[in-house]
Structures are given as C-alpha cells and as structure tokens.
N, C-alpha and C positions, 0 to 999 in steps of 0.2 A: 430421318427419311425412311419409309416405308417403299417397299421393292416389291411389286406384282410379275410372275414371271412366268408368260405365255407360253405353252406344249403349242406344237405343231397342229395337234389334231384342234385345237382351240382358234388357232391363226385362223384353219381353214374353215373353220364352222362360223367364225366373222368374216370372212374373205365369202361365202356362200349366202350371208344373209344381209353384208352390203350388196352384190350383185341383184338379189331378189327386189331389192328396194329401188335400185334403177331402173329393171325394167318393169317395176309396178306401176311407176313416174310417167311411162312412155317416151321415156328419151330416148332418144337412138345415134351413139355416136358414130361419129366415120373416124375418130382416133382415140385409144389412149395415149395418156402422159403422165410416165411417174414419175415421182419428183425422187431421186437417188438421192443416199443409198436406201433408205426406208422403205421407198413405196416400189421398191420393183419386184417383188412377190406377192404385194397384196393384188399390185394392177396386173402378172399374170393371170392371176390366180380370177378378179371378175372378167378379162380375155375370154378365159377358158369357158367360162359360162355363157357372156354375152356374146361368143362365136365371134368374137372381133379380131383381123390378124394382124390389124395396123396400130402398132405399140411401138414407142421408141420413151426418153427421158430427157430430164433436165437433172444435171446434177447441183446441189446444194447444200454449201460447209454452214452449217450453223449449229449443232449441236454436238458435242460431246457423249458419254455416258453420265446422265444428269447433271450436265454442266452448260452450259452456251458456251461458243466458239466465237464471239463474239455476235456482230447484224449478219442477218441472212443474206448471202451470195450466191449469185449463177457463177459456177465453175465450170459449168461443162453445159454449153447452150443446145437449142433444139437441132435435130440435124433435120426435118423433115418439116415441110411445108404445111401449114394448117389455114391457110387464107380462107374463109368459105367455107369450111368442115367446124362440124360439130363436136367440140374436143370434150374429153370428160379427162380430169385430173386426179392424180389417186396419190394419197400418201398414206401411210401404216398410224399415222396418230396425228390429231392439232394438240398441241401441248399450248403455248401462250399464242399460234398462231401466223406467227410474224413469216418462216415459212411461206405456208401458203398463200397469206396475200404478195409477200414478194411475187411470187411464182404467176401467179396470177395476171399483175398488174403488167409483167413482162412477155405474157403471152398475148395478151389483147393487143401489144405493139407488133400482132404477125396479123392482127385483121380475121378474126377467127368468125362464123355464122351464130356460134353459140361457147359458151366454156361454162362449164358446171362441174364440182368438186366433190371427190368422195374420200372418204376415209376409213380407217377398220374401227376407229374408238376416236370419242370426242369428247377431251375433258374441258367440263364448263365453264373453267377460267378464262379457256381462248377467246382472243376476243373475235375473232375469222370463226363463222358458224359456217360449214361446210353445208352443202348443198341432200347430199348424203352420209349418214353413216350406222354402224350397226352397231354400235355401243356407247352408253352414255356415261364419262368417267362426272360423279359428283364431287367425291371426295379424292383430293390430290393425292395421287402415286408414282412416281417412277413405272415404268411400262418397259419390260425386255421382253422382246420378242425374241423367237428360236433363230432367227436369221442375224440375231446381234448378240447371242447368250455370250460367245466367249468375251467379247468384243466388252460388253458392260462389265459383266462377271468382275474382269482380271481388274478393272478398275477400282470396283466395291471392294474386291483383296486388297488391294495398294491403300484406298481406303483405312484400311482393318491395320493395315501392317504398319502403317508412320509412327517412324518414332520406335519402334518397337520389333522384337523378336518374337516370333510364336512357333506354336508344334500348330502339325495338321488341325489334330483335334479343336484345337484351341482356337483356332482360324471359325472355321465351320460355327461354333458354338456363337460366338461374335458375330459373323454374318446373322445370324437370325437373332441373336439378340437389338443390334444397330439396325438391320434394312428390313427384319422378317425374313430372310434371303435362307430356305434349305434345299440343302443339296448336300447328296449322299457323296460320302469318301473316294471313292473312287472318281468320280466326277472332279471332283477338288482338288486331287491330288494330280489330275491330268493338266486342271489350268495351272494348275503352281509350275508343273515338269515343262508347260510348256511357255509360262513367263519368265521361270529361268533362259530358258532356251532364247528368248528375246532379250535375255540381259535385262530385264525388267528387276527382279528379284535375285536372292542370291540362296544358297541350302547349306546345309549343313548336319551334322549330326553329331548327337552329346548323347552319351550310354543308348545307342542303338536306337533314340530317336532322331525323328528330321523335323529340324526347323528351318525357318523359314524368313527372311529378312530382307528390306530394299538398302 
C-alpha cells in the first residue's frame, strides 16, 4: 500500500480551489455540513471563502487508518434545521464512497431546498461522484491529511512493528520501503514517545540504542 501524505499548505491550496469551483457553479448555500471527523477543516476552510457563518456536522464511524470500521454510521446527528436551505456538504476525500451517500440519503430525510456535495480529492474508484471537487485521485493511495498525520502515522508504525522489534532507524527505513511513508527522525521518534505514552508500544534500549516493540 502506497501512502500520500498532505502539508498543510497543500490541504489549503485544495481547500481554495474546491471553494473556487462552488462559486464558479453559482450555488449559493445558506448551510454548510461537514461530515466528522474528516471534513471539518476542509468545510472551514471553503466557509471562510464562501463568507458562510452557518456550519455545524454530522459525525460518522466508518473508517479507520486505511482500514473500514465496518457500514457507515451517523454517530452524532445534525443539531441544526436545514428544511428549505440550500445545504452544501463537505468531506476531506470520497474514498469507495459509501460515507457520503450514507450522509446524504440521511439529510434529504430533513426536507432540504437543494443538497450538493464537495470534497478536497476524489478517487475514481468511488462509486458517489461528488458534486464538487478539487483533485482527481486515479491511481489508489491512502491519503493522510495534516489533521489525521499522528492519527494514521502511529498506525502504519504498528503496522511495521507486528511481530517484531525494531531501532528508530529501522522503523523509518521500512515506512518508506512498505507505504513510501518519509518522515524525518525527530518526527518519528515523537510518534513512538508518544505511542508509548498510550500504551500502544513499548521501548527499550540494547548498547545505547532504543528500540521499539508492541
């Protein structure tokens, strides 16, 4: 599995060139709704452009760090009325999908004017083709954004480490062998100090090096 991994200043420069494309469309919503945890940075982020102040979420367990969590679920419903308004929907990626049409099929039971959907990247496996979006994924990747790096990260380590004992180094060299995944030492060694700290992994040290093991 190959691992593509979003800077911030990237996020925003998709988060700037979805919003461009909404109001190219002439839509004009009276709400956002991002769909948690994923999309509530990207749907600030076209807020802040399309001057909209009315934003609230729907939250929804279905994905792991390249894993499914099992069918997509509303965990945490809308709290704000949308009968009549013109909603625009925002998530951070459509990966197979399943997401957003849940999302979707659960908001048109509020009696909306209009519901149209955006996204920051759309890989074209999904079968749900988003109304909007500002990057077209062809070839499958895993996608970490800056708002889920430790969150993915610590998983691809666990990943790396089944089964086995490593040193830092060792770690590091393996991520970008298995995912393409680089990331300088210091970085690395902050998710390990702080998966220890979660009781995730455990350390150790053999002639002054640190390794590292679940």
């Amino acid at each position: 599995m190959k691992v593509e991994i979003i800077i911030w200043a990237k996020a925003y420069s998709l988060g700037k060139i979805l919003s461009r494309k909404i109001m190219s469309s002439g839509y004009k919503p009276d709400i956002v709704v991002a769909i948690g945890r994923g999309g509530y940075v990207p749907a600030r982020i076209v807020c802040d452009f399309l001057s909209i102040m009315n934003l609230t979420g729907v939250a929804v367990q279905h994905w792991g760090a390249a894993e499914k969590k099992g069918k997509a679920k509303i965990t945490a419903p809308l709290n704000m009325k949308i009968k009549n308004k013109n909603v625009l929907l925002i998530d951070d990626i459509t990966d197979t999908g399943e997401t957003m049409a849940v999302v979707v099929k659960y908001l048109k039971k509020q009696k909306p004017k209009n519901i149209r959907t955006g996204v920051l990247e759309h890989k074209a496996v999904s079968f749900f083709v988003p109304d909007y979006f500002a990057h077209k994924i062809v070839k499958w990747r895993w996608i970490t954004y800056p708002w889920a790096r430790y969150e993915d990260l610590s998983v691809f380590i666990g990943k790396t480490l089944k089964k086995k004992t490593m040193q830092t180094e060792n770690i590091r060299a393996e991520l970008e062998k298995k995912f393409g995944i680089r990331i300088n030492k210091k970085e690395l060694l902050w998710i390990l100090e702080h998966m220890e700290r979660d009781l995730r992994i455990k350390q150790f040290r053999r002639h002054d090096e640190r390794y590292w093991k679940i």
